[in-house]
C-alpha positions as CSV (number, residue, x, y, z in Angstrom):
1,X,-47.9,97.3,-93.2
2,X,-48.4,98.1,-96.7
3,X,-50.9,95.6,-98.5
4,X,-51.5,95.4,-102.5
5,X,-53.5,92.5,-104.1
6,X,-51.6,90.7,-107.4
7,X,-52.9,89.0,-110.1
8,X,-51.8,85.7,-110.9
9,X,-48.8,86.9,-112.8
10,X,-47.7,88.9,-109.4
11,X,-48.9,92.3,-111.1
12,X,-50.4,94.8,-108.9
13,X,-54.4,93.9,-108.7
14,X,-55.3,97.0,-106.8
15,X,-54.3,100.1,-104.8
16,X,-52.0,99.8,-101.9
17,X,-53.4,100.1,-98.8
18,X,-51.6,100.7,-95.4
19,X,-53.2,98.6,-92.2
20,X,-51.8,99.2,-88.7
21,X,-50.4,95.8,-88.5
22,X,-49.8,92.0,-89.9
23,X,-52.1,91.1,-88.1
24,X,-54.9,93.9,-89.0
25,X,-53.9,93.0,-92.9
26,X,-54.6,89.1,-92.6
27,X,-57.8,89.6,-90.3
28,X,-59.0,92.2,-93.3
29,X,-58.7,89.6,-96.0
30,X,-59.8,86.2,-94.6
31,X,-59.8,85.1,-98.1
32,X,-56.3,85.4,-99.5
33,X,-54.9,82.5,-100.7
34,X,-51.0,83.3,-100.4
35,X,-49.2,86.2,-98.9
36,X,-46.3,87.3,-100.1
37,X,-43.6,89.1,-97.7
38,X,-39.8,90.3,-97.5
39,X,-39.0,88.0,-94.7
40,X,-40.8,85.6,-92.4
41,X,-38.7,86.0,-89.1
42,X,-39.7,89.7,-89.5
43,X,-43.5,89.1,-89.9
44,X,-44.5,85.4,-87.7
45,X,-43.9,87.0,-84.3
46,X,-46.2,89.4,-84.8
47,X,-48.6,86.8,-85.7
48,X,-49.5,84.7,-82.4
49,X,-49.3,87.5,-80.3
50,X,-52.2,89.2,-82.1
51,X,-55.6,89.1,-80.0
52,X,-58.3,87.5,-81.4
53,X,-59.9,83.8,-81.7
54,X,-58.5,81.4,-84.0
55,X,-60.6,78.0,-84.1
56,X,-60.2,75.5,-80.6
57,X,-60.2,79.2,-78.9
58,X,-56.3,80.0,-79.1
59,X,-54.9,83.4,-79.8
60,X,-53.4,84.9,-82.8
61,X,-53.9,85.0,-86.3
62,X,-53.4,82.2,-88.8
63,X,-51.9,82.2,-92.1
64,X,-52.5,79.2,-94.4
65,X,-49.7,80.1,-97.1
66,X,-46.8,82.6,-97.4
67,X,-44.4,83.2,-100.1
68,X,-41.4,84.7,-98.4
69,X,-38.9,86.8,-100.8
70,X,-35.5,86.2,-98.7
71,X,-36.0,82.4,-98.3
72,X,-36.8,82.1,-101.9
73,X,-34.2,83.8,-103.6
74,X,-31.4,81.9,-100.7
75,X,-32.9,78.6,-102.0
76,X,-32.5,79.7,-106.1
77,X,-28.9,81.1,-105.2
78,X,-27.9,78.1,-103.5
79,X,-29.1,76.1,-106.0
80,X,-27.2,77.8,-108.5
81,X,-24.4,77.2,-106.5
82,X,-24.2,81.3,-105.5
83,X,-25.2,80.2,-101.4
84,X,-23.9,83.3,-99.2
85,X,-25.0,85.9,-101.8
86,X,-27.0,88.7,-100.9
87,X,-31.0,87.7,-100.9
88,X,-32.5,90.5,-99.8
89,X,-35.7,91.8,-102.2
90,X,-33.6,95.1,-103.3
91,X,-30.9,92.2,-104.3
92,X,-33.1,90.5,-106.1
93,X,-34.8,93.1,-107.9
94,X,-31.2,94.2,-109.0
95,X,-30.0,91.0,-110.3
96,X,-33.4,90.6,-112.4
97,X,-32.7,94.6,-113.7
98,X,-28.8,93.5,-114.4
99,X,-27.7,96.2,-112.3
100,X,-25.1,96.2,-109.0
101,X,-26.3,94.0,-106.2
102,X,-26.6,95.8,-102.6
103,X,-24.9,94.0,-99.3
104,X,-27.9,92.5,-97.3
105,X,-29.1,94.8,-94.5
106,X,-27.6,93.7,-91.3
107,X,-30.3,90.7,-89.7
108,X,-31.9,91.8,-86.5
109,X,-31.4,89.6,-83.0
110,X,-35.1,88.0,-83.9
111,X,-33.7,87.0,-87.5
112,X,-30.6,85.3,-86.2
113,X,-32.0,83.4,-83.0
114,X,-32.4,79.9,-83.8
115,X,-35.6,78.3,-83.7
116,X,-36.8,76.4,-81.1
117,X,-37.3,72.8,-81.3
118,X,-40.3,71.6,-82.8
119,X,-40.5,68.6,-80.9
């Protein structure tokens, strides 16, 4: 996983760094405040399945906020009425650059599986 810290406009804050997993990244930085990712369904599995202590003594690692690309931009097309459009960050990115916006990569099995009842 490639990691970069961001200012509070979203502008690159430091070097990118590469860490051997999700998990190694959020352990590293016990202090980060949001993290921002292409798509959650891609990234949360990896998450509880990490070793390591969380507080009560369960497993994983915990994340307290997340700003995830794909969900957002579905939300703002839908809103503007545009549902079904591609979301994808390299969709995004062109719409925002006014340039041709590229199909949506094909979701994997662990994108499109529904999500188990809560309750």
């Amino acid at each position: 996983m490639r990691v970069c810290p961001l200012d509070a406009r979203g502008r690159p804050a430091g070097p990118v760094v590469t860490e051997e997993s999700v998990a190694a990244a959020v352990r590293a930085r016990p202090g980060t405040t949001r993290w921002v990712w292409r798509s959650t369904p891609l990234v949360q599995p990896a998450l509880p399945a990490s070793t390591g202590p969380l507080p009560g003594g369960a497993l994983g690692v915990r994340v307290e906020r997340c700003y995830d690309v794909e969900t957002a931009e579905a939300l703002l097309l839908a809103y503007e009425g545009r549902a079904g459009e591609p979301r994808s960050v390299p969709a995004a990115w062109a719409r925002l650059h006014g340039r041709p916006v590229p199909p949506d990569r094909q979701a994997s099995p662990r994108e499109t599986d529904p999500q188990p009842s809560l309750f």
